[in-house]
Backbone as ProteinMPNN parsed JSONL, in Angstrom:
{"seq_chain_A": "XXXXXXXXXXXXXXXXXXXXXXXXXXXXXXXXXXXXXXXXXXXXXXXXXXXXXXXXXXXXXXXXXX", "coords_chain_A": {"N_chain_A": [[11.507, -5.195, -13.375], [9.983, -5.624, -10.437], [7.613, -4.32, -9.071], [5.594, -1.589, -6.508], [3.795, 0.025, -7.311], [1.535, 0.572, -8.545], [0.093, 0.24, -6.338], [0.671, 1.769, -4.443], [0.127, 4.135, -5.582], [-2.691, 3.785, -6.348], [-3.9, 3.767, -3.274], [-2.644, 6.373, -2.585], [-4.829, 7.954, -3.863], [-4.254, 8.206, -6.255], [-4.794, 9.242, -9.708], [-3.409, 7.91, -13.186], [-2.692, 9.673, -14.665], [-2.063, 11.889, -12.668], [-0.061, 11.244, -11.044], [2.155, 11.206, -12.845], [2.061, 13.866, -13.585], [2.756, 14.836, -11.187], [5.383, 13.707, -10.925], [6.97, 14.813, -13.002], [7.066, 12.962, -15.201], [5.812, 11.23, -18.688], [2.379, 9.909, -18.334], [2.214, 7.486, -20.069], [4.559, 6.47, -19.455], [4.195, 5.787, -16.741], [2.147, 3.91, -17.002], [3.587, 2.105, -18.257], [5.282, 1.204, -15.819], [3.945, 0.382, -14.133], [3.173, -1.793, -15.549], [5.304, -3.35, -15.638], [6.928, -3.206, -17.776], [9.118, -1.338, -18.244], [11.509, 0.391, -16.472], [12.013, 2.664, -13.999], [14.254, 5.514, -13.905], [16.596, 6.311, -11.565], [16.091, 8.795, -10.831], [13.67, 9.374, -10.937], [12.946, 6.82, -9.566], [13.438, 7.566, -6.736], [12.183, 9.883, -6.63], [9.325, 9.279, -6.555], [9.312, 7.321, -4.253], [9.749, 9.329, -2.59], [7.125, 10.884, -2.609], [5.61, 9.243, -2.015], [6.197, 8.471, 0.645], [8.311, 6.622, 0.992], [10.656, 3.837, 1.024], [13.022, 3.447, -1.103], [13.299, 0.743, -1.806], [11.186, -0.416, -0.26], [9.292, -0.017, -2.429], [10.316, -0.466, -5.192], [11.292, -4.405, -6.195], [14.18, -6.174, -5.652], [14.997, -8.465, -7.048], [18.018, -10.833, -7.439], [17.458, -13.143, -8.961], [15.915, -12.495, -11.178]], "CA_chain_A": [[11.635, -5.192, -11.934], [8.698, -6.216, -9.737], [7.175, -3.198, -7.582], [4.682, -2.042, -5.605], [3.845, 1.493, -7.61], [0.257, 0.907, -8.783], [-0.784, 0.463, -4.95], [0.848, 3.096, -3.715], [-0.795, 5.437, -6.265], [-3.907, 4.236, -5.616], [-3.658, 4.523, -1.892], [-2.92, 8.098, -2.863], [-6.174, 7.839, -5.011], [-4.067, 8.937, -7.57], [-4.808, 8.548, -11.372], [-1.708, 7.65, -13.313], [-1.812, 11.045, -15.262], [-1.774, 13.066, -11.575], [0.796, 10.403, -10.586], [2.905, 11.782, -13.881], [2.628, 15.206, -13.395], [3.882, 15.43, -9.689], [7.012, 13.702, -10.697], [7.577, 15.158, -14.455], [7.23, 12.158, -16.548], [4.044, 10.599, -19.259], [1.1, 9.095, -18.185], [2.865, 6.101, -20.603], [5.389, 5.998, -18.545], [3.843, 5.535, -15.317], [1.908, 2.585, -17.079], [4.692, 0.996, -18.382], [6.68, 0.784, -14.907], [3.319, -0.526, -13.383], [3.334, -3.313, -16.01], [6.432, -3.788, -15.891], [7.648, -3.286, -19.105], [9.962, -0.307, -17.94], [11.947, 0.076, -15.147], [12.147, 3.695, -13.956], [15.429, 6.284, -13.73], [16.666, 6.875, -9.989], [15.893, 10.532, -10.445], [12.456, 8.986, -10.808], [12.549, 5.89, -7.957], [13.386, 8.577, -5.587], [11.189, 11.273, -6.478], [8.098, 8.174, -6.226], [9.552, 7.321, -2.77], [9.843, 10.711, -1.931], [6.284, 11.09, -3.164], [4.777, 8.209, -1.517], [6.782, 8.496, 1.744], [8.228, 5.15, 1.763], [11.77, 4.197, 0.806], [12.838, 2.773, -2.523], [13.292, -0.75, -1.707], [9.443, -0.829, -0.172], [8.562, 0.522, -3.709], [10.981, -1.667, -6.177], [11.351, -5.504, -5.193], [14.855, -6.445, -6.8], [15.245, -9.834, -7.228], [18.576, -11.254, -7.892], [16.653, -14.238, -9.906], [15.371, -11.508, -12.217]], "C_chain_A": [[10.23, -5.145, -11.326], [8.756, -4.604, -8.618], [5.805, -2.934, -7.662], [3.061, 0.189, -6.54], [2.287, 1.803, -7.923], [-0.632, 0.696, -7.111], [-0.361, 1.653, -4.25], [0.043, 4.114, -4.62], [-2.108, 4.798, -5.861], [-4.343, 3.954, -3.876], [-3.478, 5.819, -1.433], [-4.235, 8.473, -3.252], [-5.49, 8.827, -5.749], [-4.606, 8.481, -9.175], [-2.999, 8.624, -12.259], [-1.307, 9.153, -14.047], [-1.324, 11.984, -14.03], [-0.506, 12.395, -11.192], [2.327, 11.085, -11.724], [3.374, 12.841, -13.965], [3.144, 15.435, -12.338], [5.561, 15.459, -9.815], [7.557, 13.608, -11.832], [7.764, 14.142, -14.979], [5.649, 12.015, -17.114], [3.701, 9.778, -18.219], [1.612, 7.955, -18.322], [3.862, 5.987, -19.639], [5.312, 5.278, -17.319], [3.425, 3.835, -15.469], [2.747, 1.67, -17.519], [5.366, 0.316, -17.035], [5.391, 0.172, -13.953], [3.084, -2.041, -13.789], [4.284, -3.97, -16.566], [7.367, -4.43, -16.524], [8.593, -2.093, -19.24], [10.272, 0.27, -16.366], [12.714, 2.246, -15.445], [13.857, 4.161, -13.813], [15.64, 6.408, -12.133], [16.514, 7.725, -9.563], [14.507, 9.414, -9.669], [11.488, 7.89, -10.095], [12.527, 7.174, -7.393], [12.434, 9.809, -5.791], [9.25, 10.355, -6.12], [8.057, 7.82, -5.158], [9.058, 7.899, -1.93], [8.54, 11.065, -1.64], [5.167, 10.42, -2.034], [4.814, 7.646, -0.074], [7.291, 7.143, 2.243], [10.329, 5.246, 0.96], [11.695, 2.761, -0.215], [12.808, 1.387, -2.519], [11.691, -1.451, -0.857], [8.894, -0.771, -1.654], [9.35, -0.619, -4.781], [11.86, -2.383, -5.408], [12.238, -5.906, -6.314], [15.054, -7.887, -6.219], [16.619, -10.285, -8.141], [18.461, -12.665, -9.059], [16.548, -13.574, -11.092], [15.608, -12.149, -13.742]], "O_chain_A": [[9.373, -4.504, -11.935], [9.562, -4.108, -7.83], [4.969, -3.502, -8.364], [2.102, 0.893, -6.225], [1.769, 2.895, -7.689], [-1.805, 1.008, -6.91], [-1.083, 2.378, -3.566], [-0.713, 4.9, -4.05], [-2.667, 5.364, -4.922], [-5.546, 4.089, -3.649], [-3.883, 6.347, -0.397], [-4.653, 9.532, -2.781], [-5.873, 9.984, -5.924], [-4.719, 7.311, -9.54], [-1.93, 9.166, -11.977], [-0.199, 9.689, -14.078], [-0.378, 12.754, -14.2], [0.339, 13.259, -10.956], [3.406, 11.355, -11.195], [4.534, 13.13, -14.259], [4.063, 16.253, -12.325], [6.466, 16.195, -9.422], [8.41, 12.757, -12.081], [8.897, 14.132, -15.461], [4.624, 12.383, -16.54], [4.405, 9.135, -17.44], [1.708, 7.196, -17.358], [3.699, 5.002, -18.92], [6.082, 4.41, -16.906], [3.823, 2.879, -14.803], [2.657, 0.488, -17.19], [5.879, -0.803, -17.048], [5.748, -0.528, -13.005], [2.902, -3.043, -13.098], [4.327, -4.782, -17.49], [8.137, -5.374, -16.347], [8.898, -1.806, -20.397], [9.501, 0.491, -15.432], [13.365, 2.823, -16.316], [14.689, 3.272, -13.632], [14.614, 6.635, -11.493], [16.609, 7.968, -8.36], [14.375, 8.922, -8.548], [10.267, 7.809, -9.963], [11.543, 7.885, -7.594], [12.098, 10.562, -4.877], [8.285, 10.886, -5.568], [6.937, 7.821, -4.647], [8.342, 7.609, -0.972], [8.396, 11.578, -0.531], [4.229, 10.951, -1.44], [4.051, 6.821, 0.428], [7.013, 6.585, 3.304], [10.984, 6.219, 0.585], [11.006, 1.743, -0.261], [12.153, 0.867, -3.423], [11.275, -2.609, -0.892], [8.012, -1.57, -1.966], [8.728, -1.646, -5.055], [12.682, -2.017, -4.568], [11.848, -6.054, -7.472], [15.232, -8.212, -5.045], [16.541, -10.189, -9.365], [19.364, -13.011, -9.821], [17.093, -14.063, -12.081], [15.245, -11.523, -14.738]]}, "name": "protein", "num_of_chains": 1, "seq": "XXXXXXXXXXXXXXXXXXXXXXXXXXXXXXXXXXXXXXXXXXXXXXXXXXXXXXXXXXXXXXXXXX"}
């Protein structure tokens, strides 16, 4: 799934490990779902949302094409 997650963190000037610990998952994780080779949990859209103050469909761009 196509999103927007490595600009919003650094617009935070986050690094991906501070980005990890706010919202309890790895570091790996974070980079996987920025190179979108893993597509996050909905705990974990919404707590990135939540995070980033935007709402989940600014953050992941679903494409029925996919």
């Amino acid at each position: 799934m196509k999103n927007r997650v490595r600009e919003f963190r650094k617009n935070q000037k986050l690094t991906q490990e501070e980005l990890a610990e706010l919202i309890g998952i790895s570091r790996q994780a974070i980079n996987a779902i920025e190179k979108e080779k893993f597509d996050p949990s909905l705990p974990t859209a919404f707590k990135m949302s939540k995070l980033f103050k935007c709402s989940i469909e600014e953050l992941f761009l679903f494409s029925k094409y996919q």
